[in-house]
C-alpha positions as CSV (number, residue, x, y, z in Angstrom):
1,X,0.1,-16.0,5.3
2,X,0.2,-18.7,8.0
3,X,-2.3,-17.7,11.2
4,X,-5.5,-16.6,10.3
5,X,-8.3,-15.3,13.0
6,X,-12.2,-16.1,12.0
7,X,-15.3,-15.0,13.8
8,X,-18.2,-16.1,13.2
9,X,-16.8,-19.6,11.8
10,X,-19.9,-21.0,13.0
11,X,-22.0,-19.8,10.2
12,X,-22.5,-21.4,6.7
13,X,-19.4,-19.3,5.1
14,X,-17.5,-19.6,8.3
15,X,-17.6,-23.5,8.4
16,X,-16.7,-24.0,4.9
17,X,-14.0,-21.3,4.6
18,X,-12.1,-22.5,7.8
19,X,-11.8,-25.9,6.4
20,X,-10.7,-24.6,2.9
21,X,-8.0,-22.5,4.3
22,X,-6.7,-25.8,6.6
23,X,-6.6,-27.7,3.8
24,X,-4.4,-25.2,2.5
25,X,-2.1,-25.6,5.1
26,X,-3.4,-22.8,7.3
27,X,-3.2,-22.3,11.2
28,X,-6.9,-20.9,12.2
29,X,-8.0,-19.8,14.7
30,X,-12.0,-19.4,15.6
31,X,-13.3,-16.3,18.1
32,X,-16.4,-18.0,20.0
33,X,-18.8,-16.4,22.4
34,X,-19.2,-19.1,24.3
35,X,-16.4,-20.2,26.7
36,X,-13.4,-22.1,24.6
37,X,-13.7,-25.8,24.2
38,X,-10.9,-26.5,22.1
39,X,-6.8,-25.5,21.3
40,X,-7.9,-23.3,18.1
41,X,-10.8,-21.6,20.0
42,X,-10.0,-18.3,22.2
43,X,-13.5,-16.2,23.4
44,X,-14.6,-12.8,22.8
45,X,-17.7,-10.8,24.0
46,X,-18.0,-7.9,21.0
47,X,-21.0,-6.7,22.8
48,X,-18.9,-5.7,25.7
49,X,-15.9,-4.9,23.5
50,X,-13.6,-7.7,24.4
51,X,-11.0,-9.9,22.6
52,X,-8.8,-12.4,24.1
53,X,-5.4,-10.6,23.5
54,X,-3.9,-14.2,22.9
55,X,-6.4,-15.1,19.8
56,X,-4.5,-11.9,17.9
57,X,-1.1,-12.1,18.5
58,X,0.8,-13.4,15.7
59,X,-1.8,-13.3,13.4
60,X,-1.2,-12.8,9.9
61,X,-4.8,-11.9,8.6
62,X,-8.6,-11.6,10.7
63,X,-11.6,-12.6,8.6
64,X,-14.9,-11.1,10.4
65,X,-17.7,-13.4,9.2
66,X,-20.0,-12.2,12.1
67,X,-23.7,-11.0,11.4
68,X,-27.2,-12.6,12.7
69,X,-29.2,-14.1,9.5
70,X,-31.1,-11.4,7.6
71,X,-33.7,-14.2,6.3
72,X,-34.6,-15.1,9.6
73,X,-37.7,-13.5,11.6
74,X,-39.6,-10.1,10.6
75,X,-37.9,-7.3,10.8
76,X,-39.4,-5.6,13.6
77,X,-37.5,-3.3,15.6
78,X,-36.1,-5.4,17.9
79,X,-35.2,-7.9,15.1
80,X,-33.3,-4.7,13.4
81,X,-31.8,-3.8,16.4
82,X,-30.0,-7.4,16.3
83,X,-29.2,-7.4,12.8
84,X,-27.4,-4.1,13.9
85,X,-25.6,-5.0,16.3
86,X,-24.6,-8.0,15.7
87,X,-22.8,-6.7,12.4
88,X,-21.6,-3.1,13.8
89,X,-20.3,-4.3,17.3
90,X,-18.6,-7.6,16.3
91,X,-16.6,-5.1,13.3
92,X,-16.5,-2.0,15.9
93,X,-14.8,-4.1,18.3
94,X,-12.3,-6.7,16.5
95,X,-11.1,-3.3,14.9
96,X,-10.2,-1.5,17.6
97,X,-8.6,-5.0,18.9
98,X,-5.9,-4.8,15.9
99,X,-5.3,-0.9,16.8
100,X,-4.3,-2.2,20.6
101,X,-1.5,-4.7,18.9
102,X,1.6,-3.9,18.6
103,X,2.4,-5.4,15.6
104,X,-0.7,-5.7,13.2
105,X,-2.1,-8.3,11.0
106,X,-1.6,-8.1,7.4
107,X,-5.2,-7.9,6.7
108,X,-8.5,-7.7,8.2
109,X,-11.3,-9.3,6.3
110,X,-14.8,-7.8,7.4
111,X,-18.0,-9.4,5.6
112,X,-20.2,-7.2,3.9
113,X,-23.0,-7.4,1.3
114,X,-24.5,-6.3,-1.8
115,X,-27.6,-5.3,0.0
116,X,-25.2,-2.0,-0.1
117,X,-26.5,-0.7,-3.0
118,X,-30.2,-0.9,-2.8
119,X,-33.1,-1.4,-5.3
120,X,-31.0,-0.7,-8.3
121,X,-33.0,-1.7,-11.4
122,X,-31.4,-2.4,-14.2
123,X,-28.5,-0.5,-13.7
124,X,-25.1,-2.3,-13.8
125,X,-23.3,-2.3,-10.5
126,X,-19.5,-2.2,-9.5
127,X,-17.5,-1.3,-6.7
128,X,-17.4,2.2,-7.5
129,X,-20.9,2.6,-7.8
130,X,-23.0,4.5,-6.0
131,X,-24.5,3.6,-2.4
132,X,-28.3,2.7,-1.4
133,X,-30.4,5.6,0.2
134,X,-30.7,5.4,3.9
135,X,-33.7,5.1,3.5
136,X,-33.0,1.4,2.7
137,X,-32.4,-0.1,5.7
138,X,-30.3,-3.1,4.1
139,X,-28.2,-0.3,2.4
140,X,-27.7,1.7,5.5
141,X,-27.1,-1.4,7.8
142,X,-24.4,-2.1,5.4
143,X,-22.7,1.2,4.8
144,X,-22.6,1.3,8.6
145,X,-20.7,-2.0,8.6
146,X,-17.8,-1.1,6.4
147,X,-17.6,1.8,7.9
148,X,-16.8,0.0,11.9
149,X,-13.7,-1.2,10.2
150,X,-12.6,2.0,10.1
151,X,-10.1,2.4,13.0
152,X,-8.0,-0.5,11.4
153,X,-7.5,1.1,8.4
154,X,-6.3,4.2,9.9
155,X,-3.8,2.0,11.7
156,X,-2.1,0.9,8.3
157,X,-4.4,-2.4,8.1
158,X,-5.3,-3.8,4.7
159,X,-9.2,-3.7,4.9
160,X,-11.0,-5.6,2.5
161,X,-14.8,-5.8,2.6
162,X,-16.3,-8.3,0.5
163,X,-19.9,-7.4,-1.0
164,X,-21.4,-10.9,-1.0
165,X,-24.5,-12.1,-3.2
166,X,-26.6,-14.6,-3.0
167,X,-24.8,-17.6,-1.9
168,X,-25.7,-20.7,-3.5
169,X,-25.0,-24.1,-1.2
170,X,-26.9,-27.3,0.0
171,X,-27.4,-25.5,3.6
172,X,-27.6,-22.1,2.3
173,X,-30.8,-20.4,3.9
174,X,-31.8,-19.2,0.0
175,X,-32.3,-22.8,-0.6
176,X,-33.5,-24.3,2.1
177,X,-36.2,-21.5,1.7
178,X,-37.1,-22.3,-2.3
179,X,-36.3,-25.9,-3.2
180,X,-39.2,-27.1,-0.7
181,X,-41.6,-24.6,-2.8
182,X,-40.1,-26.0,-5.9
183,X,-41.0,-29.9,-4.9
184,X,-44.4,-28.9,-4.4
185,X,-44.7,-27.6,-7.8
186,X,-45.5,-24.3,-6.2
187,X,-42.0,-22.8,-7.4
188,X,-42.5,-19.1,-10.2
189,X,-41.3,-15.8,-10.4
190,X,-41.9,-13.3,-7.5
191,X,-43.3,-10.2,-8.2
192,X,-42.7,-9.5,-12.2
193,X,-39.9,-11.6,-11.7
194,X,-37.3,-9.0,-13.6
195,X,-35.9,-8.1,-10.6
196,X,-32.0,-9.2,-10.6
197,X,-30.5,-11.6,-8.5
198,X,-26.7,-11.6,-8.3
199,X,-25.4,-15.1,-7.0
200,X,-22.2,-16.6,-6.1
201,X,-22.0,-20.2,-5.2
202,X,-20.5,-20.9,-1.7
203,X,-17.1,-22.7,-2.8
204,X,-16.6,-19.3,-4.9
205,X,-17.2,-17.2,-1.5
206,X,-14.1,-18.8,-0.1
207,X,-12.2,-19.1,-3.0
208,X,-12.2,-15.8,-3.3
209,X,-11.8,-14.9,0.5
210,X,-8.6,-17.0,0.1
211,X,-7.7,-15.0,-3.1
212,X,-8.0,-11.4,-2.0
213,X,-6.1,-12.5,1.2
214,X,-2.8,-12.8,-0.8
215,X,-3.6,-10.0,-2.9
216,X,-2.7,-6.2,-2.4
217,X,-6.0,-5.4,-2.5
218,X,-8.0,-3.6,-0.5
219,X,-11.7,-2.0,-0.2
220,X,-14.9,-3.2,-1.7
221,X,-14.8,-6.2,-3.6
222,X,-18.3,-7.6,-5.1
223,X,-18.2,-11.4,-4.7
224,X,-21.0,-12.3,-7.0
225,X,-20.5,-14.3,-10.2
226,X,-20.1,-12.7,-13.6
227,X,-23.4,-13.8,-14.4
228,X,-26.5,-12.4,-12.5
229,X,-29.6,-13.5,-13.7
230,X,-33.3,-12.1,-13.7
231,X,-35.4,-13.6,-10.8
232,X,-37.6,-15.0,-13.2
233,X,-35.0,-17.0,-14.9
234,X,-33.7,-18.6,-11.4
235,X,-36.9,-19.5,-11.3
236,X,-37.1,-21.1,-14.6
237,X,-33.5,-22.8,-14.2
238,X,-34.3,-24.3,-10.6
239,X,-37.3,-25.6,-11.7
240,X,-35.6,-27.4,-14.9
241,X,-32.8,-28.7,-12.8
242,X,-35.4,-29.9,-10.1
243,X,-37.6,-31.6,-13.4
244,X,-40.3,-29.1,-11.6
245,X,-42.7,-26.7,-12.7
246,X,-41.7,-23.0,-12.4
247,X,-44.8,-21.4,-13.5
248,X,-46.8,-20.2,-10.3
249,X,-46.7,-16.4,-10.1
250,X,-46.1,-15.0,-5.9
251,X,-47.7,-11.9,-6.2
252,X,-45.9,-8.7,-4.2
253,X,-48.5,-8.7,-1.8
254,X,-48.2,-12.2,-1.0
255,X,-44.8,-11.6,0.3
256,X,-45.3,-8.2,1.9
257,X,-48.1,-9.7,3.8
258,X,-45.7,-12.8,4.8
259,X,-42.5,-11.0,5.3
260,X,-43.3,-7.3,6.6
261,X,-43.5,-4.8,3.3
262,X,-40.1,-3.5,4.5
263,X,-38.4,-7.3,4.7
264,X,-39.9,-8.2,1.1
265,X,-38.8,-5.0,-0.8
266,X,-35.1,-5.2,0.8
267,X,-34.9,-9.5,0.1
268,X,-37.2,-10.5,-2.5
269,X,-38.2,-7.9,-4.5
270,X,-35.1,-5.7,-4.5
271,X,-33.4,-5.5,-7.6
272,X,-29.1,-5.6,-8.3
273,X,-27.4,-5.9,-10.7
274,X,-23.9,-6.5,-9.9
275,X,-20.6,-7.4,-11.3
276,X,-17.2,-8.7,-10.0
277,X,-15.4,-6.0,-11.3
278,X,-12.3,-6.2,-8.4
279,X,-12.1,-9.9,-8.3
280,X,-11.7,-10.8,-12.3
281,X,-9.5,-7.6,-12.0
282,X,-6.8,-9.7,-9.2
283,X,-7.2,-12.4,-11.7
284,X,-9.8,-14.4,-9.6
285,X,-10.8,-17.6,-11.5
286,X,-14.4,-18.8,-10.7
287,X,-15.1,-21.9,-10.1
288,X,-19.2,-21.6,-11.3
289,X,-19.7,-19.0,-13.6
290,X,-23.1,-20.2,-15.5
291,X,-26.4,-20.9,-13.0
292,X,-27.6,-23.7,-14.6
293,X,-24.1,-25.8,-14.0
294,X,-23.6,-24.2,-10.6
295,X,-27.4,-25.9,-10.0
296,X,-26.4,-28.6,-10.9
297,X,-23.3,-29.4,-9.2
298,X,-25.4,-28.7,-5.9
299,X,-27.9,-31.0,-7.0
300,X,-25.1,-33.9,-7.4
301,X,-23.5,-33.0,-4.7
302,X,-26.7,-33.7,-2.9
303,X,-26.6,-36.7,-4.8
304,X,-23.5,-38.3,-3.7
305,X,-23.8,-37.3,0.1
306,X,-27.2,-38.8,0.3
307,X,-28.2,-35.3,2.1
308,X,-31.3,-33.3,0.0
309,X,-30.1,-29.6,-1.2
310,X,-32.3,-27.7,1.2
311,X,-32.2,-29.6,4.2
């Protein structure tokens, strides 16, 4: 698999997976909104259901990385209006894009998350799982985002949607949110802190982009690590790998009144449980299985590019 499409390449998974699939010898290509700069760049317009027809021809796999950032701003209506859109019209219209070919990619890629299956509890999650109420909005946001893919599937297209975690990287917006509260000795579970969070460092994201690529696979695949821990004991492993306190309680009201109730139950207080049940099945090999050492290697990494984790 030679020529591979990307949009939103711009974004924290998008930068680092286009670099690890040139290093492997790839030819990618990058959709941008604004007007193309450069030999692997060709522009699109998904809100007014446009591809360059050049950018898609020939290529042996699209990866749809497109989405606005759900940690950023309340969530009004307006703000969930973007989220929206900027997740079902990106999918909607790079789909119908590989319908129009006349010879089809291999593969098409389209991001998803595990905000899919809602406040779950303690309940162990896999791909075949059941869905989030719609009554969630994460949950229904998502559901609606497979579901754009769907024209290229019924054209014969490999679709593979994969339910990401909590990504864990310097940049990542879950850090660059918590390690500043953690310096400040402020750092302690939120809410009761038995809520599960389900992470997945970023070098395993595109590992295992790169891995279900070459795989017959197709559907949901969780990319999590095998190893979710309770909220409480993030907390509690940050804190030691930071030589910072982890003790100061945020109460649910706290965040509600700081996020919007409906932003705090769906991001910080939501509870999943979730296991990588189609990835160790294609024989996926993670890279950072155990939170402490995947906290670590960030904070060396940090270390050795002279660049703070959270920055």
């Amino acid at each position: 698999m030679q020529r591979v499409v990307v949009s939103g390449s711009s974004g924290l998974i998008g930068r680092a997976l286009v670099d690890h699939l040139r290093s492997r010898g790839r030819e990618v290509v990058r959709l941008v909104r604004r007007e193309a700069r450069y030999a692997d760049e060709y522009r699109w317009d998904p809100y007014a259901g446009h591809v360059d027809p050049k950018a898609l021809i020939g290529a042996d796999a699209v990866i749809n990385l497109s989405g606005a950032g759900i940690g950023d701003g309340r969530w009004t209506e307006e703000r969930k209006k973007v989220l929206y859109d900027s997740r079902i019209l990106t999918t909607t219209t790079l789909a119908n894009s590989l319908v129009d070919l006349d010879v089809t990619p291999a593969v098409f890629v389209s991001q998803s998350a595990i905000g899919i299956y809602g406040d779950r509890g303690d309940k162990v999650l896999t791909e075949s799982s059941s869905l989030g109420p719609r009554s969630d909005f994460l949950a229904s946001l998502t559901m609606d985002w497979e579901a754009a893919a769907e024209p290229a599937r019924q054209a014969g297209v490999r679709v593979v949607h994969p339910r990401t975690g909590l990504v864990l990287a310097r940049d990542a917006d879950l850090m660059k949110r918590l390690v500043p509260i953690f310096k400040a000795g402020l750092g302690g579970p939120i809410g009761n802190g038995r809520q599960w969070w389900s992470w997945i460092t970023l070098r395993d994201v595109v590992a295992a982009i790169d891995h279900l690529l070459s795989q017959e696979f197709h559907g949901p695949a969780n990319l999590t690590a095998p190893n979710p821990v309770r909220q409480s004991e993030f907390a509690d492993v940050l804190g030691d790998v930071m030589g910072r306190p982890s003790i100061v309680p945020v109460p649910k009201f706290a965040m509600k009144l700081v996020l919007g109730s409906e932003k705090a139950d769906g991001i910080g207080l939501s509870s999943a449980r979730v296991t990588p049940g189609a990835l160790m099945e294609a024989d996926y090999s993670f890279h950072d299985e155990d939170l402490r050492g995947a906290l670590e290697s960030l904070f060396q990494e940090r270390e050795s590019r002279g660049a703070p984790v959270g920055s």
